[in-house]
N, C-alpha and C positions, 0 to 999 in steps of 0.2 A: 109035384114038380112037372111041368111041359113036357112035352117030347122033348127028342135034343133039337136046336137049330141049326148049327153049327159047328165046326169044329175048331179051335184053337189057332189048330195050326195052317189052317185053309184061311183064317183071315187074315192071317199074319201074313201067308203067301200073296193072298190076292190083292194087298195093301202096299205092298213090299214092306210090312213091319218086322220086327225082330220080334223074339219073344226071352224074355227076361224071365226069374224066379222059376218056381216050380210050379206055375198053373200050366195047365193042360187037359184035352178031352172036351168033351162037349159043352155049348154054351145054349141056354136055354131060351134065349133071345138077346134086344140090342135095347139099352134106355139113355137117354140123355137127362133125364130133370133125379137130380138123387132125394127129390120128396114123394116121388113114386118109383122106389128102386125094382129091383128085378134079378134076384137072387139065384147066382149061377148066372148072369146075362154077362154082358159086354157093352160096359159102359164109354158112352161115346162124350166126347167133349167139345161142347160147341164154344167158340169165342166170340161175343157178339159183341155192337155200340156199348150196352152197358155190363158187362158180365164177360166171365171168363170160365167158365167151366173147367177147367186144369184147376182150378182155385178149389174146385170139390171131389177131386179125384179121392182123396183122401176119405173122404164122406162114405163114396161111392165103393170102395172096397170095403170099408166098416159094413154099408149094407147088407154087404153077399157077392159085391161082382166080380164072376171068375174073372177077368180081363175088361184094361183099361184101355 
């Protein structure tokens, strides 16, 4: 696994997000496409013209991601 990148709760800070469930501690990076996931990362959800990334959130945790 990566060094850590992040921390949980610094992104949560610098986002103004909350943090739900029991993930927390370090995140090993940031991915957006769940067909190249990233195990321990923090998956980001884009909403585009055709596509909705929220629609894989689910995906994206089955991968590995500590946080959505």
């Amino acid at each position: 696994m990566p060094e850590p990148f992040l921390d949980i709760e610094t992104v949560a800070d610098c986002c103004g997000g909350r943090l739900t469930g029991s993930a927390r501690g370090s995140l090993s990076g940031v991915f957006h496409d769940t067909r190249s996931p990233l195990p321990g990362g923090l998956y980001i959800a884009l909403r585009g013209t055709s596509h909705d990334g929220h629609d894989h959130v689910p995906a994206a945790i089955e991968a590995g991601a500590r946080a959505v």
